[in-house]
N, C-alpha and C positions, 0 to 999 in steps of 0.2 A: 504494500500500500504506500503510495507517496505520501511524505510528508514535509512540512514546511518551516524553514527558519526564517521567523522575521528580524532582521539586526534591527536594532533600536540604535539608529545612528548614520552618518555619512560613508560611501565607499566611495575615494576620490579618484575619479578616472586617470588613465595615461594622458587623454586630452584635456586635463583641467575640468571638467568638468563634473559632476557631481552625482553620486544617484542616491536617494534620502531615504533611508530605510529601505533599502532593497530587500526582495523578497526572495528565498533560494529553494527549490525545492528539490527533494532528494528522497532515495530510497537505500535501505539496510537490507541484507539478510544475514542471519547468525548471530552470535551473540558476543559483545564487547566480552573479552577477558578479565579476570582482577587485576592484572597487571596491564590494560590495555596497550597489551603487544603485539596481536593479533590482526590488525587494520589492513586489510586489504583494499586498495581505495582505486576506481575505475574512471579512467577521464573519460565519457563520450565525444563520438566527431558528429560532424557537420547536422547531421538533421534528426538523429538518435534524441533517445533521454533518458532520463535517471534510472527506470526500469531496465537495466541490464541482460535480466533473464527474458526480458519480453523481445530486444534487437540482437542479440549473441545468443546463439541456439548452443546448448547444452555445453555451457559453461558453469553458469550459478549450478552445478550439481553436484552429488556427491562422486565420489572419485574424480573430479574434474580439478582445473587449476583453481577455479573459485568454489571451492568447497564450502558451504555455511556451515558445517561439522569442523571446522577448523579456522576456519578465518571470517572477522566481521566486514562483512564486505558489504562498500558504501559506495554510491555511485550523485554526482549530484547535477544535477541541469544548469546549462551553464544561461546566465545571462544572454539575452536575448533572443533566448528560444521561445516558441508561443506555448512551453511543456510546463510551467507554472512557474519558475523564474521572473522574473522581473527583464521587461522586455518590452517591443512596440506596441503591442497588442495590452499592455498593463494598464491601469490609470494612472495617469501623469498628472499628482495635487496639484503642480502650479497652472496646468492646463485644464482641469475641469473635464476631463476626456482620455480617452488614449493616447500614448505618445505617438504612433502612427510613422511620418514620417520625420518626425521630431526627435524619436530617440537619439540620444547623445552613439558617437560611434566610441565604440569598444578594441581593445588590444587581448592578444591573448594574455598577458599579464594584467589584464583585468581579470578574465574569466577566473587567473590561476589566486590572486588573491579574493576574490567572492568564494572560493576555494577553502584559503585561513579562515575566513570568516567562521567559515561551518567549523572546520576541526576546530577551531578554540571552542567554539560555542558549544561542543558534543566531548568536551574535556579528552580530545585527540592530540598526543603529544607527541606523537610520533606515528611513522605508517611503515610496517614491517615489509608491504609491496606496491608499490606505485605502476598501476597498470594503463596506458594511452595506444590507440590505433589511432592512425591517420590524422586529425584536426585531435584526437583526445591525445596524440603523443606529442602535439604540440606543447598540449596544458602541462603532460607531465615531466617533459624536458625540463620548460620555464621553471619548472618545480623543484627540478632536480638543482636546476642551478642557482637561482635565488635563496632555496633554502637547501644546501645538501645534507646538514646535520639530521632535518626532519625526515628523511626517505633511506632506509634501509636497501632496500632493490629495490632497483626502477626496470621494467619491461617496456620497449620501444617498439612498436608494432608498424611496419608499411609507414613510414611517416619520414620526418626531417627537420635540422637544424634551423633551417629557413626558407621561408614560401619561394620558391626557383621562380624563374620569370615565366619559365612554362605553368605552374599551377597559378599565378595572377593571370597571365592571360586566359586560360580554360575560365577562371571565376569572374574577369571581367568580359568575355562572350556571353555567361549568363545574366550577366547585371544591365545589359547592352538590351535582351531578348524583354526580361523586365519591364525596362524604360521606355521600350519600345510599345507597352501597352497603355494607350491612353489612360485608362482608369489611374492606373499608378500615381500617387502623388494624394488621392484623394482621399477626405478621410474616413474609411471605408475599411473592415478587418476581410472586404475580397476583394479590396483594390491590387491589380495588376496579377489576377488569377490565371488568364490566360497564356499573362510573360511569364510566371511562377511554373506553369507547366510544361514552356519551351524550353524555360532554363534548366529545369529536371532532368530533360530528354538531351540538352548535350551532355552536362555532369556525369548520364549514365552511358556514355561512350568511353570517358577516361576513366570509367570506374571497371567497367567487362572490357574493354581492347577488344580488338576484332577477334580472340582467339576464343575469347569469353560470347563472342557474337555467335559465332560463325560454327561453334558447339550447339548453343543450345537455341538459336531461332532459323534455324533452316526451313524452308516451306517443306508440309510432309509430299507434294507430287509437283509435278512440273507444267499443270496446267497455268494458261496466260491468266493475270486476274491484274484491277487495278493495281496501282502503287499500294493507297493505303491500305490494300487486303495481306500485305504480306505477312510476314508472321513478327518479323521485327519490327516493322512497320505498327501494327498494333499494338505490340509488346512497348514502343517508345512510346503512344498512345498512354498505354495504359497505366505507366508510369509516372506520365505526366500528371497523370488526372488523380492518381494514388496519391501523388503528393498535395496536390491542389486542396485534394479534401482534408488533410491532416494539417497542413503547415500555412502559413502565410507568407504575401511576398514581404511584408518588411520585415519580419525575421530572416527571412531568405537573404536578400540583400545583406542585412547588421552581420549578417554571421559571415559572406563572402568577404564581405569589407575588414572582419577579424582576423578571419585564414590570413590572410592579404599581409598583416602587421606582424608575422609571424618572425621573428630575427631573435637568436637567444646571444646574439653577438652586440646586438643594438646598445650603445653607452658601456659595452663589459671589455672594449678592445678589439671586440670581434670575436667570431664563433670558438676560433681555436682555443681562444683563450677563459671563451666563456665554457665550452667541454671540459676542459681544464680542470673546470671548479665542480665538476661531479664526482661527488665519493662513495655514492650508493653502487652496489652489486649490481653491475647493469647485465642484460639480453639485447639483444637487437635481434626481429627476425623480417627477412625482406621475402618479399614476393616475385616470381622469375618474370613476370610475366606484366609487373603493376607499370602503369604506363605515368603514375602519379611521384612514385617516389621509387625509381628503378635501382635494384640489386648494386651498381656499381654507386650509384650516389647513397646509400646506407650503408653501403663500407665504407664510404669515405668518413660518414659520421659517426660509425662504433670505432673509425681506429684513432681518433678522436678524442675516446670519451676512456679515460683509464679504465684499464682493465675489463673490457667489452665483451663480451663472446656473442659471437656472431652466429646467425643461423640462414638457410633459405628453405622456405618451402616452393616446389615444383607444382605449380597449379596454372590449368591455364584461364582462370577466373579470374586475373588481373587484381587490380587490387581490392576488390571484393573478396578476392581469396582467402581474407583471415574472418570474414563471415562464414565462409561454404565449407573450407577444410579443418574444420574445428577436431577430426581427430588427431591429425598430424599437430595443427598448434598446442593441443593439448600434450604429446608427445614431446615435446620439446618445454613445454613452462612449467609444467607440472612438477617435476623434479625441483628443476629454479626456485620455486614459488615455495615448495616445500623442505626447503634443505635448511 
């Protein structure tokens, strides 16, 4: 069941700007130790939420890396999600309304201190594993390196140091598809629903690669049929509209415009120096295949980060792969998580 922390007080943005009582919402499973040593803590990416067991199939289980027979694992929605967070879609007191397109913009080291916020607040003094995919290994880099004392192991999943110019351009095509829908702008929780669903359907091109396409939407026979009859073709379709109904665009947007600000190098002297300052037991495990954060660019960031070990899984699911091949991942963190 989700539940909710309201800070009683200021969280000052990267941009000077202010959010008054933010609201964080998050979920548990298992149970805090007496010596709260046991914390297993879950960054979500991009369009996920705190419900872990509900986006990562058969992970929160037993015998798995996120055991609740062993470890309290806590996962929490990051700002600017429409998942109960404090976000566009929130009421904004000095507005009388939603923030809409008003929300102030976000860094990932925002996301990763509304983060603090919770563990102080839930008398969390430390996290025995710090778990991040993709935009969530964003949050738990920034984690690792602003505060290394706090994170025992940190596990790096399909992700990176900093947003490559290739993942700001994939994210600014979709902020482009957006903007490109008149409604957008307006204050409205399905203004630019239609750009929200283009923007989906490129996102899920760099997220399957064609290896990941060309598996599993093949037409089953080779009669002539429109374009939109194809099977990918509907499949982008249907994706688009999946999200539409679940998400909104100005979340969509706030969170692109996050990924975007991604540098754990930014004011530290730069990344190497910012890897540098990681003391946690690290994993890194890359995907063959992921067209987002590719096998030789996550070596370059575990050899980086002291004492790394490295891993690849062979999928050709691209970087979705650490959703679909959950028994190899598990094969590989399991031990880590438990040692």
């Amino acid at each position: 069941m989700v539940q909710y922390y309201r800070h009683r007080g200021d969280l000052h943005l990267e941009s000077g700007a202010v959010l008054e009582n933010p609201v964080i919402a998050y979920h548990t499973y298992g149970t805090l130790d007496a010596s709260r040593s046991n914390v297993a803590w879950v960054c979500h990416a991009l369009t996920a939420n705190s419900d872990v067991a509900d986006w990562w199939p058969h992970t929160v289980e037993e015998g798995r890396f996120l055991d609740p027979a062993q470890h309290f694992v806590i996962c929490a929605n990051i700002l600017g999600s429409p998942y109960g967070s404090t976000g566009p879609l929130q009421h904004a007191p000095k507005l009388e309304r939603p923030w809409y397109g008003d929300f102030p913009s976000l860094t990932v080291r925002d996301l990763v201190a509304a983060h603090r916020l919770l563990a102080d607040a839930l008398g969390i003094n430390g996290i025995d594993v710090l778990i991040g995919s993709s935009m969530g290994g964003f949050q738990a880099l920034e984690w690792a390196v602003e505060d290394p004392g706090f994170i025992r192991k940190l596990v790096l999943i399909a992700t990176a140091a900093k947003a490559s110019p290739w993942t700001i351009a994939i994210d600014q095509t979709q902020r482009m598809a957006i903007e490109a829908d008149s409604t957008f702008g307006s204050n409205s929780p399905n203004a630019g629903a239609a750009g929200l669903a283009a923007a989906r359907a490129i996102g899920l091109l760099s997220y399957r690669g064609g290896s990941g396409y060309n598996l599993t939407q093949q037409d089953a026979d080779d009669a002539l049929k429109p374009s939109a009859s194809h099977r990918a073709s509907t499949y982008q379709l249907y994706q688009g509209e999946k999200l539409r109904r679940r998400f909104d665009a100005y979340s969509y947007h706030t969170i692109l415009d996050t990924f975007d600000s991604h540098d754990v190098g930014r004011g530290r002297g730069g990344v190497a120096a910012a890897l540098g300052r990681v003391t946690a037991s690290t994993l890194a495990v890359a995907l063959t295949t992921d067209m987002l954060f590719p096998p030789g660019e996550m070596k370059q960031m575990s050899a980086g980060i002291p004492g790394c070990l490295y891993h690849e899984i062979d999928s050709p699911f691209g970087h979705d792969g650490f959703l679909v091949e959950h028994e190899l991942l598990n094969d590989i963190l399991y031990p880590f998580v438990n040692q």
